[in-house]
C-alpha positions in Angstrom: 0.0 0.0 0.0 1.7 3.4 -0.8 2.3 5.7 1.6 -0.3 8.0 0.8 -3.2 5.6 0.4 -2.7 4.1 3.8 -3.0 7.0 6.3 -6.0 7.6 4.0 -8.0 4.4 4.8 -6.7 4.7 8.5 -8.8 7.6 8.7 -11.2 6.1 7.0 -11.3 3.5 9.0 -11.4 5.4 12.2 -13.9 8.0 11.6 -16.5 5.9 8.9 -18.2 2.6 9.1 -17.1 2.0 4.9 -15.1 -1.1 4.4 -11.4 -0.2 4.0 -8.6 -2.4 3.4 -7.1 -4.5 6.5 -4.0 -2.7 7.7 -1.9 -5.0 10.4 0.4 -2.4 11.4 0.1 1.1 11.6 3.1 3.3 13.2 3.1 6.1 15.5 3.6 8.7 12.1 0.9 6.9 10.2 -1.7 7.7 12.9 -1.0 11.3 13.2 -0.5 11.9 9.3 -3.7 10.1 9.3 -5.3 13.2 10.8 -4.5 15.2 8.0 -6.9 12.9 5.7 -10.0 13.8 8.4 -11.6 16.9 5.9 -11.4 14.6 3.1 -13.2 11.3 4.7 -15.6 14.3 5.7 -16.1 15.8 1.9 -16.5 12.5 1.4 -19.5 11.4 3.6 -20.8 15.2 2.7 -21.1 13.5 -1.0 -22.5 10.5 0.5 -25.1 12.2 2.2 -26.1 14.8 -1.2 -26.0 11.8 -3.4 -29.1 10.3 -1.2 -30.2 13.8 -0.5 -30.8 14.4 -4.3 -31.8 10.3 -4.6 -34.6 11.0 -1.8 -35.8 14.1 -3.0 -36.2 13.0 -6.8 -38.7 9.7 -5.4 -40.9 11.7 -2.5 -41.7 15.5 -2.2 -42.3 14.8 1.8 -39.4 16.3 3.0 -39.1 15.7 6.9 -38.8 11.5 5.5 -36.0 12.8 3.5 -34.4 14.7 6.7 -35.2 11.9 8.8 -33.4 9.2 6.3 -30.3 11.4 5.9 -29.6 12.4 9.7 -30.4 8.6 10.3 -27.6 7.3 7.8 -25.3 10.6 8.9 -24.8 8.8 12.6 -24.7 5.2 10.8 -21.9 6.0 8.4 -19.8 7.2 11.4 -20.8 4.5 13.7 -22.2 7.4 16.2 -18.6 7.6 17.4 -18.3 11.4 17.5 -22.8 11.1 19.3 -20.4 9.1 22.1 -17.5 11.7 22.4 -20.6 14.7 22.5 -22.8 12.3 25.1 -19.5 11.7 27.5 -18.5 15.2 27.2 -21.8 16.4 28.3 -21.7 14.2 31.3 -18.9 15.4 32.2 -19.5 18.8 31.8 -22.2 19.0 34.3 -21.4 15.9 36.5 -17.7 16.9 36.6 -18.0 19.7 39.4 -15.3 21.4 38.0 -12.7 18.8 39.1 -10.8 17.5 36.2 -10.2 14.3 37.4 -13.8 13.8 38.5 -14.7 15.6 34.5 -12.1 12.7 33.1 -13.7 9.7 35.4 -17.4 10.6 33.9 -16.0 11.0 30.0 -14.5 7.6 30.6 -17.9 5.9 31.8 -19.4 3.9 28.8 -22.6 4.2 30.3 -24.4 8.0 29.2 -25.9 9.8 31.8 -29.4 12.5 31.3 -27.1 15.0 30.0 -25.2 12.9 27.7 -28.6 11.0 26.0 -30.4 15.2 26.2 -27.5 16.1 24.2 -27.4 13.8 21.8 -31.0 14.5 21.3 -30.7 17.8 20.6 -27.8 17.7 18.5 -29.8 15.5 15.6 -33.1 17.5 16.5 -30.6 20.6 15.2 -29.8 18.8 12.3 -33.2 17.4 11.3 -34.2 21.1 11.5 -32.0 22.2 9.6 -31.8 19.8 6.7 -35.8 20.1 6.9 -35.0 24.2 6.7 -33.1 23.2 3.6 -35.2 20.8 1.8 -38.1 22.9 2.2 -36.6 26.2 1.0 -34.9 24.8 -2.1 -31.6 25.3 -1.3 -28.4 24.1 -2.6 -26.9 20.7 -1.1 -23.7 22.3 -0.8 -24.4 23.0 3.0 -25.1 18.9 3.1 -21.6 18.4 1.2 -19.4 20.7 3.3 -20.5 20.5 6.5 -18.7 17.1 7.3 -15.5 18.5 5.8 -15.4 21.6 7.6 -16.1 19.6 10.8 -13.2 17.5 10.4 -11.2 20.2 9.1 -12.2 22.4 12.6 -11.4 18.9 14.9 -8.1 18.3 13.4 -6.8 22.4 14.2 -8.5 22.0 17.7 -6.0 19.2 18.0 -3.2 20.5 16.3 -3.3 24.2 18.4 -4.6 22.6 21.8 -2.5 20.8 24.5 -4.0 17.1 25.4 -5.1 16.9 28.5 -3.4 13.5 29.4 -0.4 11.6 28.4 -2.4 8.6 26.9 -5.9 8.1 25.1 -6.6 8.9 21.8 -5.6 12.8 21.4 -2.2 12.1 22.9 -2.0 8.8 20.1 -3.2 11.1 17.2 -0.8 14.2 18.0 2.6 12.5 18.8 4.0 13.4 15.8 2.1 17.1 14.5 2.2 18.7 11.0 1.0 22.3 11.9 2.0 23.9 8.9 -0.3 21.3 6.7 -2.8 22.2 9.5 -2.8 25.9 9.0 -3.4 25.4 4.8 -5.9 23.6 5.9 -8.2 25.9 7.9 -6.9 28.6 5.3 -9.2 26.3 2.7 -11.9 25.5 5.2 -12.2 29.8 6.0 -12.4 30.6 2.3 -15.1 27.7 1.8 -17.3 29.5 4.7 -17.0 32.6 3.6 -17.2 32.3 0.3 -20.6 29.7 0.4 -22.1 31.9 3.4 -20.7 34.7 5.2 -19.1 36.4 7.8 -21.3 35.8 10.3 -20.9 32.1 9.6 -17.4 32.6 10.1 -17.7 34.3 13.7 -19.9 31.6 14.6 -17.9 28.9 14.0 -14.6 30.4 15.6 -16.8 31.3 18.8 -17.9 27.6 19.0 -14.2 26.8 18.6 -13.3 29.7 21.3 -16.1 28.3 23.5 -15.1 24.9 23.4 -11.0 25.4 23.7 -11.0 27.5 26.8 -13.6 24.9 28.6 -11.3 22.5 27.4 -8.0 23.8 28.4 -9.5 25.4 31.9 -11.3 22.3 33.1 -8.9 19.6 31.5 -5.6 21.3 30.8 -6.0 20.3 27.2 -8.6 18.4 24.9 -9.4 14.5 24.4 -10.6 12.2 21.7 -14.2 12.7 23.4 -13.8 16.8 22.7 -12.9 15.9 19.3 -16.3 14.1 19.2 -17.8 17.0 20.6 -16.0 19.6 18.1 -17.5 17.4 15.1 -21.1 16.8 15.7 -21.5 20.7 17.1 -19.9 22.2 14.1 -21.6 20.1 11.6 -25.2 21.6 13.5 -23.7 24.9 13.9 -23.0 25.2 10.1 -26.1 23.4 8.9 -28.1 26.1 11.3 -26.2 29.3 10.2 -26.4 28.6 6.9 -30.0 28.2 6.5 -30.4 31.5 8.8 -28.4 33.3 6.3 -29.4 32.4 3.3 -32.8 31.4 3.8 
């Protein structure tokens, strides 16, 4: 397998429930250059989801079945693996009591709690509403296409620019070896996408959520975890899907 096809279907692998080829070993430099591929496994579940969003919409005109269908295969081609980093961060957020270790004990539970389960709920309530918003107002799929990219895109440069907040787990795996410079091109792409598809006030959103989330992070953990990357994913892709239809609605 060449050397850029395989950090490709690691990520692939990691973040999607597609069939990818079985790798038996993967090295400490293929799992962080892995990271790198996250915006693209994203642009590609965003065409995933607009091929069926176009598919749908072409056999029924009722468009909260079509909404339903496409946030329903959203969390099955992930697995609902960033719905389990969103639910234990919510525990943890509120059970937590400001004590990190207490925050970290919660987050590691594998059994969701009320706010954990509320969150989730709301989360894919956001996005039914949203895609609904879309369907119903005859708006371009783009919005479906990138918002799994920029997602990604926004996980990745949390990770890159934010200490972890332990010496083992996930985060500290993915960001032992760091390419910030391929990071920075990155968001460079994912900013001109926003602004050029919405708007500003897209934009601000976005880096507040970002903002929001990385001084929580960083105060109450001393740094993020795979959980907060979760988080970062599935509140982006609502935020995005949310602000766009209020803008260009």
């Amino acid at each position: 397998m060449s050397p850029f096809a395989k950090p490709f279907f690691i990520a692939q692998t990691f973040l999607t429930r597609i069939p990818a080829p079985k790798i038996s070993h993967i090295s400490e430099e293929e799992l962080s250059y892995s990271v790198l591929y996250y915006p693209v496994i994203g642009l590609c579940i965003g065409i995933f989801l607009t091929l069926l969003t176009y598919l749908f919409s072409s056999f029924t005109t009722a468009h909260s079945v079509v909404a339903a269908l496409i946030v329903m295969l959203w969390v099955l081609i992930t697995g609902a693996l960033h719905l389990d980093g969103l639910a234990d961060t919510a525990d943890g957020f509120l059970g937590g009591q400001g004590s990190a270790i207490k925050t970290l004990e919660i987050m590691k539970d594998p059994v969701s709690g009320p706010a954990g389960i509320a969150s989730i709920f709301l989360v894919l309530i956001l996005k039914y509403s949203a895609l609904l918003a879309i369907l119903e107002a005859g708006l371009s799929f783009w919005v479906i296409l990138f918002s799994p990219m920029i997602a990604r895109a926004i996980a990745i440069g949390l990770l890159t620019y934010t200490p972890v907040s332990q010496e083992k787990g996930l985060a500290f795996e993915l960001k032992k070896t760091s390419f910030p410079e391929f990071v920075a091109v990155i968001l460079l792409l994912m900013t001109i996408i926003v602004f050029v598809t919405t708007n500003l006030y897209v934009l601000i959103a976005l880096i507040f959520l970002v903002y929001i989330i990385r001084s929580w992070a960083i105060s109450r953990l001393n740094g993020v975890t795979g959980d907060i990357l979760g988080l970062m994913i599935e509140l982006t892709e609502a935020l995005f899907l949310v602000m766009a239809i209020l803008v260009l609605s």
